[in-house]
N, C-alpha and C positions, 0 to 999 in steps of 0.2 A: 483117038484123035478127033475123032466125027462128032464126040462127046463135049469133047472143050471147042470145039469152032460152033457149035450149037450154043453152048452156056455164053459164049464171050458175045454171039449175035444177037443173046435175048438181053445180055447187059448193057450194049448200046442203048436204049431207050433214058435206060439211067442216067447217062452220062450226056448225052446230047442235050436234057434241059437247065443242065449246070450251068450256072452263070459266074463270070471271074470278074470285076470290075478293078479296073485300076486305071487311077487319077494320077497324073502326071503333076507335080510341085513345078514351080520354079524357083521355089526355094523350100529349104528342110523347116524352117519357123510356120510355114503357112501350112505344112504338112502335119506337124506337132497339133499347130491350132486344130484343124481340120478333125486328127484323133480325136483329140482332146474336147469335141463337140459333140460326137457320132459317139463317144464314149458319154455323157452328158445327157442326151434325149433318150426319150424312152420309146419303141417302136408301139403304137397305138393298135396293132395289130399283135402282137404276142404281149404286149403288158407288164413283162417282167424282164425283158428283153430290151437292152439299150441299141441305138442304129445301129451297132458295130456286130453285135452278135445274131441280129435279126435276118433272115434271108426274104422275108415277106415283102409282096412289091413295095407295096408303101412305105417300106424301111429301105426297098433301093432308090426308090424317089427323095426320099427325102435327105437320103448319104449324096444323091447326085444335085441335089438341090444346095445344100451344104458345100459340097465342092464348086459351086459355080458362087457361090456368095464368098466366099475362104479367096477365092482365087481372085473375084475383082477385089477383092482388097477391103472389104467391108471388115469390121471387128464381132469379136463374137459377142459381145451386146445387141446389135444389129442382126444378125444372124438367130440370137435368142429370141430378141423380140418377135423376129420375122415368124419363126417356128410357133409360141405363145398363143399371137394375132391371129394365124391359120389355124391351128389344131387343140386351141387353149391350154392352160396352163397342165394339165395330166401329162404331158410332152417330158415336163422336168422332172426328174429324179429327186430334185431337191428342191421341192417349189419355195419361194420364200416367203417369212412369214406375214401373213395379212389376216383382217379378221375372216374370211373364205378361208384361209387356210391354216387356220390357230387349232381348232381341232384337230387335224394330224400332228401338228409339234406337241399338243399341250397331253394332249388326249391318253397316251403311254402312261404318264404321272400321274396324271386324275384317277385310271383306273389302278397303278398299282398302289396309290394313297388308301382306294376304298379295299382294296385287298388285305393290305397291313393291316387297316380299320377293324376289319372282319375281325381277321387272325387273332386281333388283341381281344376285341370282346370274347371271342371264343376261348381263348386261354384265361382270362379272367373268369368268367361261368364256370366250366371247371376248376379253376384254382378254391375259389369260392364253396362250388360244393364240399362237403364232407362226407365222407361213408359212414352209413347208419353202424353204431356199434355193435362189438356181436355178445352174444348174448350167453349166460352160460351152458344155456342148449348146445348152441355152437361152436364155442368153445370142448364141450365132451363128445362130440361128434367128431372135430379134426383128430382130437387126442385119440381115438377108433380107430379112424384112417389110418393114423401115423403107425401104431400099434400095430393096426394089418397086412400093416406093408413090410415093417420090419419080419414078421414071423413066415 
C-alpha cells in the first residue's frame, strides 16, 4: 500500500502541468470553422504538427488567438491572412501557388521527370550493349562443366 501511495505522489508532477483548453461556441458553425482552421495551420514549433495536434505554447496561443478571431465573427480569410501577416506563410499546410512558392508544387515533377530521364538513358545503354561472343575455347570449356556435373 505504502508502495502505490509513493508511485501515485511522484505522478502528480505529470499530471499537474497538463493543460485542457476549451472554447465555448455559440454556435456549432463557428465551432466547425474554428477545427477546421487549427486543423489548417501548421504549429511553427513542431513543423509537422498542425494547431490541433501541437501542445507547444505557441500552438496554444495561436488555437487561443484563433478562437477569439472565429468568435468575433471574422471569416477565415481574415483569420488566414491574420496568421500569414504574423508568422508568414510556412503557417499553411497548403500555401498557394506563387512564384515564392512554385518550387514546392512544381519541384515533385521536375525531379521525378529527371528520374524517368535517368532510368531510360540507363536502360537504353544496356539494351544497346551486346555480349562479346563466345568463343570456341568457351564453348568446350562449358561443354567440361556440364559433362562434370553430370558424372
Amino acid at each position: 500500500m505504502k508502495r502505490l501511495s509513493w508511485i501515485l505522489i511522484l505522478l502528480i508532477p505529470l499530471f499537474a502541468g497538463a493543460k485542457v483548453e476549451v472554447y465555448q461556441f455559440d454556435d456549432s458553425a463557428k465551432e466547425a470553422r474554428y477545427k477546421q482552421l487549427i486543423d489548417e495551420l501548421r504549429c511553427l514549433v513542431c513543423q509537422n504538427q498542425n494547431l490541433a495536434d501541437s501542445n507547444a505554447e505557441l500552438a496554444q496561443d495561436m488555437r487561443r488567438i484563433t478562437y477569439e478571431m472565429v468568435s468575433r465573427g471574422e471569416s477565415d480569410e481574415q483569420v488566414i491572412a491574420f496568421m500569414v501577416q504574423r508568422y508568414g506563410e510556412f503557417v499553411l499546410y497548403r500555401p498557394p501557388f506563387q512564384t515564392s512558392t512554385a518550387m514546392l508544387w512544381v519541384g515533385p515533377f521536375i525531379i521525378l521527370g529527371v528520374a524517368v530521364l535517368v532510368l531510360l538513358v540507363i536502360i537504353r545503354r544496356r539494351t544497346g550493349e551486346k555480349a562479346d561472343p563466345l568463343t570456341a575455347e568457351d564453348h568446350e570449356r562449358a561443354r567440361q562443366l556440364l559433362d562434370d556435373q553430370k558424372t
